[in-house]
C-alpha positions as CSV (number, residue, x, y, z in Angstrom):
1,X,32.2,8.5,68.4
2,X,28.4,7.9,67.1
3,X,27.3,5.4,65.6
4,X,24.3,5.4,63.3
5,X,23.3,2.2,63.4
6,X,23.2,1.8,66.7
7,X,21.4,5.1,67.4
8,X,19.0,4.3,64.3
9,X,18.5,0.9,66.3
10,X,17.7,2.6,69.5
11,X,15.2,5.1,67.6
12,X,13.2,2.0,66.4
13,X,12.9,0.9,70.1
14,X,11.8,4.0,71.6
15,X,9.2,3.8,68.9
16,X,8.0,0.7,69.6
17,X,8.0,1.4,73.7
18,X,5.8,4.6,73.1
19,X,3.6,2.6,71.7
20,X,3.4,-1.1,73.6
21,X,4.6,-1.3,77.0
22,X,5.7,-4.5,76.2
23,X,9.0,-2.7,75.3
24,X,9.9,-0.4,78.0
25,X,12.0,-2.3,80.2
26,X,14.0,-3.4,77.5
27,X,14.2,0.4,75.9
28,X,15.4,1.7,79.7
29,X,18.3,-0.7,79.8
30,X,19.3,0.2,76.2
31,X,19.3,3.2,76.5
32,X,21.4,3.6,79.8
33,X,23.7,1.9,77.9
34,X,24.0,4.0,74.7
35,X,25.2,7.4,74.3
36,X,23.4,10.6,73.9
37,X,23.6,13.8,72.5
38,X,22.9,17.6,74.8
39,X,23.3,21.3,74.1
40,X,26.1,22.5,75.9
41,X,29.9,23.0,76.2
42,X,32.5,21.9,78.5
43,X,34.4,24.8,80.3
44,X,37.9,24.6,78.1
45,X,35.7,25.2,75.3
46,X,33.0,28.1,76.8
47,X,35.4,30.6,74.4
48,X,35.2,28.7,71.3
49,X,32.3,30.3,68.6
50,X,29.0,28.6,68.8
51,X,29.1,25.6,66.5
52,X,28.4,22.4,66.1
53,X,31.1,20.4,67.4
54,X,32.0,17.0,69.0
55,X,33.2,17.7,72.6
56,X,34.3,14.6,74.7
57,X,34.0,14.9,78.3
58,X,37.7,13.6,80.4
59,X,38.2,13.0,84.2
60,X,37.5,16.2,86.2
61,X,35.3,18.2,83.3
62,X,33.1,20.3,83.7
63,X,30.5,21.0,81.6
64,X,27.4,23.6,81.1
65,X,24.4,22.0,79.6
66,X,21.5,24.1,78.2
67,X,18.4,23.8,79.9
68,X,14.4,24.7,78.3
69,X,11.7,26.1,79.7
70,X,8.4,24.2,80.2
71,X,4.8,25.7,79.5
72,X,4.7,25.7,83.2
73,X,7.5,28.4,83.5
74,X,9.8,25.3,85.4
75,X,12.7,24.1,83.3
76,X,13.7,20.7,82.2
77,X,17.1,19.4,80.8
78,X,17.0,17.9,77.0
79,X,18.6,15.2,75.4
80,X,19.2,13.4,72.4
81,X,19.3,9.8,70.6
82,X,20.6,11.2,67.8
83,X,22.6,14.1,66.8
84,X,19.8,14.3,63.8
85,X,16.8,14.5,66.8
86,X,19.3,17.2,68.5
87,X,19.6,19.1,65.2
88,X,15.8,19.2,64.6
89,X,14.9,20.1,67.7
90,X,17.1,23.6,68.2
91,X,16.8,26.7,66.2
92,X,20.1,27.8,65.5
93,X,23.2,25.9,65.8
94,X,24.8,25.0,68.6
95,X,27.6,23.2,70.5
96,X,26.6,19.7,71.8
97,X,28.0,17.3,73.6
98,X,28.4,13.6,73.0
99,X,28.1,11.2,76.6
100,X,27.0,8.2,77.9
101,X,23.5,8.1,79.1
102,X,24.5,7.0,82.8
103,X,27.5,9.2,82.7
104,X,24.7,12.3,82.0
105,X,22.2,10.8,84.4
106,X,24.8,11.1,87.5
107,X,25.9,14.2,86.2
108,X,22.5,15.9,85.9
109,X,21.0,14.1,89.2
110,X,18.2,16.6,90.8
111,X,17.4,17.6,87.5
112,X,14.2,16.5,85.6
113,X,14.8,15.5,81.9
114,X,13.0,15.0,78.2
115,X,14.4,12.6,76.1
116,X,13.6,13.7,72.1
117,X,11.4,17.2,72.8
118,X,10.2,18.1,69.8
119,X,10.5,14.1,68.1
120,X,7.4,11.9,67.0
121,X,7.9,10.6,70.7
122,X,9.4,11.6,73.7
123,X,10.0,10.7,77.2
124,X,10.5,12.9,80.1
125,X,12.0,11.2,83.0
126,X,11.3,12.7,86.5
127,X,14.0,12.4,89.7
128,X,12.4,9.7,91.3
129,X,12.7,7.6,88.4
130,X,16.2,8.6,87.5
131,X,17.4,7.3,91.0
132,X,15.6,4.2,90.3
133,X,17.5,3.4,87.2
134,X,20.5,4.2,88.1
135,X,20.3,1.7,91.1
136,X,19.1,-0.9,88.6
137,X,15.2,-0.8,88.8
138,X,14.4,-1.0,85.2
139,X,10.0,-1.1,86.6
140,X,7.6,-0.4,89.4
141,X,9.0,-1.6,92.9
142,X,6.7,-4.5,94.0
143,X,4.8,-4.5,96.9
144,X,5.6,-7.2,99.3
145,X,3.6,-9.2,101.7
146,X,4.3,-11.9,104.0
147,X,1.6,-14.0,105.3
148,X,2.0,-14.8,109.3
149,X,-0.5,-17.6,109.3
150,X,-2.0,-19.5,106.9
151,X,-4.4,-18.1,105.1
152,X,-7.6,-18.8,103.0
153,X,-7.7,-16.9,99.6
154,X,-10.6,-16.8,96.7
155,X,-9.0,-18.0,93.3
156,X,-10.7,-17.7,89.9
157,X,-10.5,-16.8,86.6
158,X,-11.2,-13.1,86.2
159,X,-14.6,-12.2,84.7
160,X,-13.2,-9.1,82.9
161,X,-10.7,-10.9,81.1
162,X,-7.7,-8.0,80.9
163,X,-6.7,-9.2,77.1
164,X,-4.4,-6.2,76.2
165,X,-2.3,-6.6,79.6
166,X,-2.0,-10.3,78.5
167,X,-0.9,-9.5,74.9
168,X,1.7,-6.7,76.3
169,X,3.0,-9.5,78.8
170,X,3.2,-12.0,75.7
171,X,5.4,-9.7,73.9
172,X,7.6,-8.8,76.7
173,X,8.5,-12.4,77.4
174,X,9.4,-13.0,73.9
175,X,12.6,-10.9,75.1
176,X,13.0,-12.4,78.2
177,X,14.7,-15.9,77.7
178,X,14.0,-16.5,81.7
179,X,10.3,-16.9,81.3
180,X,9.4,-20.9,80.5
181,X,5.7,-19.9,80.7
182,X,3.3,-17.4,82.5
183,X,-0.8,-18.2,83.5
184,X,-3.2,-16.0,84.9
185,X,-5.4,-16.3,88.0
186,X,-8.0,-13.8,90.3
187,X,-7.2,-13.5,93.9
188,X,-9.0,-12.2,96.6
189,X,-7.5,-12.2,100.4
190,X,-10.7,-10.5,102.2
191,X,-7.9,-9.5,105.2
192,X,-5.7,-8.0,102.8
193,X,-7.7,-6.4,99.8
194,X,-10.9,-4.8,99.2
195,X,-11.5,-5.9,96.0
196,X,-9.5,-9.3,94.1
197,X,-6.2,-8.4,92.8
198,X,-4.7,-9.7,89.6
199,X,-2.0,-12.7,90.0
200,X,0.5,-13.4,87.4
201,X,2.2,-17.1,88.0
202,X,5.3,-16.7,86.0
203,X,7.1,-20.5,86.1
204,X,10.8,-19.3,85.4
205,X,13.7,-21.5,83.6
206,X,15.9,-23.5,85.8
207,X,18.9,-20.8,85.9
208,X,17.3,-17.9,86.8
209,X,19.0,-16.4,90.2
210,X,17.0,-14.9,93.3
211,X,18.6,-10.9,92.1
212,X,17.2,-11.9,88.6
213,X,13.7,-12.9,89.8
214,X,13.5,-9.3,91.6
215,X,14.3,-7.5,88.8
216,X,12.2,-9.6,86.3
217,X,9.2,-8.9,88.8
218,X,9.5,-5.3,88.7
219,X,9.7,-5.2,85.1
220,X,7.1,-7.9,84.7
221,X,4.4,-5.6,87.3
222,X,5.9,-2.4,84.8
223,X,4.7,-3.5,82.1
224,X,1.3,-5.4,83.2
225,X,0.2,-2.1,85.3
226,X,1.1,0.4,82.0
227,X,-1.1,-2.3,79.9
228,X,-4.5,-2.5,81.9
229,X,-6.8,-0.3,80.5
230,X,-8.5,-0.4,83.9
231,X,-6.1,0.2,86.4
232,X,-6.2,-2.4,89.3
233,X,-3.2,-4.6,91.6
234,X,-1.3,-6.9,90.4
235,X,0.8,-9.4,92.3
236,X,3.8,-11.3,90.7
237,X,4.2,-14.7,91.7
238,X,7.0,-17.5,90.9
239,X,5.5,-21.2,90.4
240,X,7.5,-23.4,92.5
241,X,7.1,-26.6,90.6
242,X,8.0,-28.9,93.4
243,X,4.7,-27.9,95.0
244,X,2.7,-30.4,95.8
245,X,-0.5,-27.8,97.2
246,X,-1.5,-24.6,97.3
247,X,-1.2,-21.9,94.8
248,X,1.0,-23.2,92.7
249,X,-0.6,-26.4,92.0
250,X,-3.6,-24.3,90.9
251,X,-2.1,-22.7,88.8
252,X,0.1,-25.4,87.3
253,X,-3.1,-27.8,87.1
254,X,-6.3,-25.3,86.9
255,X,-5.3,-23.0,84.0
256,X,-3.7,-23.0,81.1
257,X,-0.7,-20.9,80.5
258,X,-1.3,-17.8,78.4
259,X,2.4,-17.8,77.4
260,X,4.6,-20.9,76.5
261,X,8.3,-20.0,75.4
262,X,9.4,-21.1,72.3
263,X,12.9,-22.3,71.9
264,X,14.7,-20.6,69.2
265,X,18.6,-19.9,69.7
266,X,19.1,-19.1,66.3
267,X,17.1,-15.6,67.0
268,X,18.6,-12.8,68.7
269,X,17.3,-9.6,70.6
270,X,16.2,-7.4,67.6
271,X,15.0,-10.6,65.7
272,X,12.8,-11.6,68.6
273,X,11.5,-8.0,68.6
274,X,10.7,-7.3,65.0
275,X,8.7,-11.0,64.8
């Protein structure tokens, strides 16, 4: 069954992650979560007249969804927040059905998708990063890179100071109860990069678990990379506190953090976002 709220709630996110990646990652995992609306019909009802209908989907169903055709001539499989996007976006009506977003992202896999065609915003989502979300990878995959020796690097401040990214990243850690604080630093390895990359030092609460660290990386490189107006690298790095040299210890001692978390239990998820 749909629930308004909820879909009206999710609405109000997707608007807000068009326009700031700050909320992206957080929209994705929503979303997976929620259930969606498509143009179709499962085979026990292919018979039934054309109407608008509530169809749920049972163990061993099989369903035909409707797909559209792209400018391009290639065609692209549509889906819904709301059965009031779905109903906007079609001409005539027409049996839908009501699924989980997973549940339609395993069904559908090989298949490009649009969320919302035809809405103030929409999203399509390509195969590559449909099999990314559905293993869990809610932002970009980092990079990584093991020194095997020890190795001199150039840190500084950056002179083009990337003041959007930073005010993205601010927002996105409001959300992320993980993050204690976050400080930025310029760092050049002349063996490994032509030019200085970007490092974010993100010092993380004491709780936080290796698997959560991964995933917080990839959304935390998501969301920095979608922010920079010019694009350039960006490594994530985790302050060890217990450092006593090295990178760390710059970080922790030569800058200031750009992000301090506030506590505030009393505020949840949708308070945090609307603040």
């Amino acid at each position: 069954m749909f629930d308004i709220q909820k879909e009206q709630a999710l609405e109000a996110l997707f608007t807000q992650a068009a326009k700031e990646p700050a909320y992206r990652p957080e929209f994705l995992k929503q979303l997976l979560d929620a259930d969606i609306y498509v143009v179709g019909h499962s085979n026990k009802d292919a018979d039934t007249p054309k109407q608008i209908q509530e169809m749920t989907l049972t163990e061993g169903s099989q369903v035909q969804i409707k797909s559209w055709n792209k400018a391009d001539g290639s065609s692209i499989l549509p889906f819904f927040t709301s059965l009031k996007m779905l109903q906007q976006a079609i001409e005539t009506p027409d049996s839908y059905l009501n699924l989980n977003t997973r549940a339609f992202f395993e069904l559908t896999l090989g298949s490009n998708l649009v969320l919302n065609p035809n809405g103030p915003y929409s999203k399509e989502f390509l195969v590559p990063e449909i099999e990314g979300l559905l293993k869990g990878d809610l932002g970009m995959s980092p990079k990584p890179y093991e020194y095997q020796e020890s190795t001199e690097v150039l840190l500084s401040q950056p002179s083009d100071y990337p003041e959007e990214m930073l005010e993205q990243l601010s927002k996105f850690f409001k959300l992320k109860s993980a993050v204690q604080s976050a400080y930025l630093a310029q760092m050049h390895d002349v063996k490994r990069d032509p030019e200085p990359t970007l490092l974010l030092g993100i010092l993380s609460k004491k709780n936080v678990t290796e698997e959560e660290r991964k995933q917080l990386s990839r959304e935390i490189g998501q969301v920095a990379y979608d922010s920079l107006v010019t694009k350039r690298d960006v490594d994530v790095y985790f302050i060890d506190e217990q450092d006593t040299d090295g990178l760390s210890r710059y970080l922790l001692d030569e800058t200031t953090a750009f992000y301090t978390a506030k506590d505030d239990p009393k505020k949840g998820f949708f308070a945090r976002l609307f603040s």
